[in-house]
N, C-alpha and C positions, 0 to 999 in steps of 0.2 A: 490224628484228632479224633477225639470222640465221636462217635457217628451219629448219636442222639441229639449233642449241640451242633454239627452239624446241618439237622435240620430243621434246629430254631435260630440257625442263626441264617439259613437260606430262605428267611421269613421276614429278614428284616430288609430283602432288596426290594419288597412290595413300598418301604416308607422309605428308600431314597432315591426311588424310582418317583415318587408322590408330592415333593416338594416341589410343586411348581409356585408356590403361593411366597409371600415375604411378611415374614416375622419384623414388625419395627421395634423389637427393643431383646433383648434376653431375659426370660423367666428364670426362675429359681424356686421350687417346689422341695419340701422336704415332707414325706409321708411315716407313719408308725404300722407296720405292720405285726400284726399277730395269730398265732393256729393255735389254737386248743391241743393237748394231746390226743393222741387216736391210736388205735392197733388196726394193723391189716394184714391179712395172712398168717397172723401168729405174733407179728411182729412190731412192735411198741415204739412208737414216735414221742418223743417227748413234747410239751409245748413248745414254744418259738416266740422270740420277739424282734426284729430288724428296722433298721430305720434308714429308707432308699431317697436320696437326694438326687433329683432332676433336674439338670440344665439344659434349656436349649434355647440354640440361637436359631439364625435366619436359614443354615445348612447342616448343621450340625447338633448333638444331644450329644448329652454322659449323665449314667447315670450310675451310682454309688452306691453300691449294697452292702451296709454295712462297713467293716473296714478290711472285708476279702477282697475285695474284688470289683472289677469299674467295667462297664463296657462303653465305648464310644463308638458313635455314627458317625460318617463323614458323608454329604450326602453330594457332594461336589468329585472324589473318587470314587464314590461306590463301594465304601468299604467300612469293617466293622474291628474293631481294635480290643479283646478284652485284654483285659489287666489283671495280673494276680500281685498282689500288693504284698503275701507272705515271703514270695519266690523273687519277689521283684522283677518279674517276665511278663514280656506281653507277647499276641498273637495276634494277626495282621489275618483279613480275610478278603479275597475282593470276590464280593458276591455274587456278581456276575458270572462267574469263572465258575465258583462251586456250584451253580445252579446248574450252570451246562452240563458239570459231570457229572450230579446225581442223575438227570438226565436219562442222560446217556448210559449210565447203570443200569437204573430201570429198564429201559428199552433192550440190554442186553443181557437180562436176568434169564434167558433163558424159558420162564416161564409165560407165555401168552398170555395177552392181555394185564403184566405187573403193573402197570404204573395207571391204568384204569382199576385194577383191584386195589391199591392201594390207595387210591382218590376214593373208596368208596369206604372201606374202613374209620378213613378219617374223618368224614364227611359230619355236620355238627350243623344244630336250628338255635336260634337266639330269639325269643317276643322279649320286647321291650311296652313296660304298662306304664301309661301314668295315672297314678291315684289321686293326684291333685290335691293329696294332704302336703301340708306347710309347716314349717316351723323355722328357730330361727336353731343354726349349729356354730358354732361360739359364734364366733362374728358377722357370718355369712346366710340371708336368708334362702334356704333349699325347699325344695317341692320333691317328694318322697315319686322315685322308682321304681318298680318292682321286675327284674329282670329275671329270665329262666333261658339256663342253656341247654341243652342236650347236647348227649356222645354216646356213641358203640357201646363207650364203658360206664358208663354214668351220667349225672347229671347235677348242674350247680342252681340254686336259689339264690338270688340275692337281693337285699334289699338296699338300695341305693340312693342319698340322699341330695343334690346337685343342684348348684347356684349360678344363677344367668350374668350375677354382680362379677364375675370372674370374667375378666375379659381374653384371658387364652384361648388359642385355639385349641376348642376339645377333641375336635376329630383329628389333630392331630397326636394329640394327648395320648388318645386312645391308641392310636399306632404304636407309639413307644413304649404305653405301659406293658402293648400285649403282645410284644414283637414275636413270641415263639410261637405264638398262634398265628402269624403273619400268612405261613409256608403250608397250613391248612387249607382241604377242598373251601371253596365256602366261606372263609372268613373276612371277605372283602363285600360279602351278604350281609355278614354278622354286623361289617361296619355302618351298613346305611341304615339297620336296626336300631342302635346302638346311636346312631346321630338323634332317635328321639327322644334321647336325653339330652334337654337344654342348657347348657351349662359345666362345669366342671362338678365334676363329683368331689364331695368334700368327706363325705362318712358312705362306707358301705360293709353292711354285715351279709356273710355267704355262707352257705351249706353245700359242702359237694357230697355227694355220696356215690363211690367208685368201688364196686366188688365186693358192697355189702358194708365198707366201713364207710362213716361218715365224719366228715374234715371241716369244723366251726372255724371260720377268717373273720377277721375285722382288718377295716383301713380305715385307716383316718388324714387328713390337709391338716397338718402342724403349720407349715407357714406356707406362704404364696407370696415372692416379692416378683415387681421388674426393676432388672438392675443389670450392669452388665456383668457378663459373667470374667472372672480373673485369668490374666496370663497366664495360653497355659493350662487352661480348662480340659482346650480339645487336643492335648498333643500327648503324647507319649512321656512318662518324664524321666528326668535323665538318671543314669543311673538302672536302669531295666534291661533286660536283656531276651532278643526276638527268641521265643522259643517254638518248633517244629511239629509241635506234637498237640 
């Protein structure tokens, strides 16, 4: 397994470790993501455009990136499923298990104090503003956000627009949208920052700027229903085949 999603996805036992609470119905969330082009290093990014589809129920999320690829929560095993929908393969993780053994890597890296140095690398500050400007964003009345993240390597702006009328749980929201940050020093800091945004976020425009180039995102809430989600949502589907790697 790749050892980078490895430790975004030992990020997501922070949110199935966290559901103590009960969801009375299934949401259904479809978002438009987009990035500007950009060059770093020499090296030229095209623009981007995706459209990530969110279910979740009372123990479980899936969410759909486009039509690569799916990852699913279980929050009842403890474990995280993605899907690659080209290969027709999925990959099963119990997170618990991989958190031991990064772990235990760390502690036996050899070098003193690793897994304190690397809690310190990663380490990241989040203010969350309200400006208490309003408006209405298609359908949903928002009160404008203005968030700043920092990092070792950079640092994001965003401006964030977010409605009280939404009755999902955001702090939960927030977990799944931002599972790979889950496994960061700090980011369970970030999330009670991050709770003074009332609301669901329905439009947020960002600025990251990392190693000198700078990376323009926009998000937008396309739809927001509750309904329940379909047979089938949270499982495996047939036809896939467990792959190792």
């Amino acid at each position: 397994m790749n050892p980078a999603r490895n430790l975004s996805l030992i990020g997501l036992l922070s949110i199935l470790l966290s559901l103590s609470f009960s969801i009375s119905a299934d949401y259904f969330a479809k978002h438009k993501q987009t990035q500007d082009a950009y060059e770093i290093m020499g090296r030229k990014v095209p623009a981007s455009e995706k459209t990530v589809e969110t279910w979740i129920s009372d123990s479980k999320a899936r969410m759909d990136m486009g039509n690569d690829s799916s990852i699913i929560l279980d929050g009842d095993k403890k474990t995280v499923t993605v899907l690659s929908h080209a290969s027709k393969s999925f990959m099963t993780i119990d997170l618990a298990e991989v958190k031991a053994e990064m772990n235990e890597a760390l502690s036996h890296s050899g070098v003193e104090g690793m897994p304190e140095m690397m809690q310190s690398m990663m380490k990241f500050d989040a203010q969350v503003t309200n400006t208490g400007q309003k408006k209405k964003v298609k359908q949903w009345d928002c009160v404008r956000y203005d968030v700043e993240v920092s990092l070792p390597m950079g640092s994001t702006k965003s401006e964030v627009w977010a409605s009280k009328s939404i009755e999902i749980n955001a702090n939960f929201y927030q977990k799944i949208k931002n599972f790979a940050l889950l496994s960061v020093p700090g980011f369970e800091k970030m999330l009670v920052e991050l709770a003074k945004i009332q609301g669901m976020p329905v439009l947020s425009n960002s600025e990251t700027v990392v190693m000198g180039a700078a990376l323009k995102s926009k998000e937008e809430l396309l739809e927001l229903k509750k309904k329940k989600a379909p047979a089938g949502t949270f499982a495996v589907p047939k036809g896939y085949n467990e792959s190792k790697q």
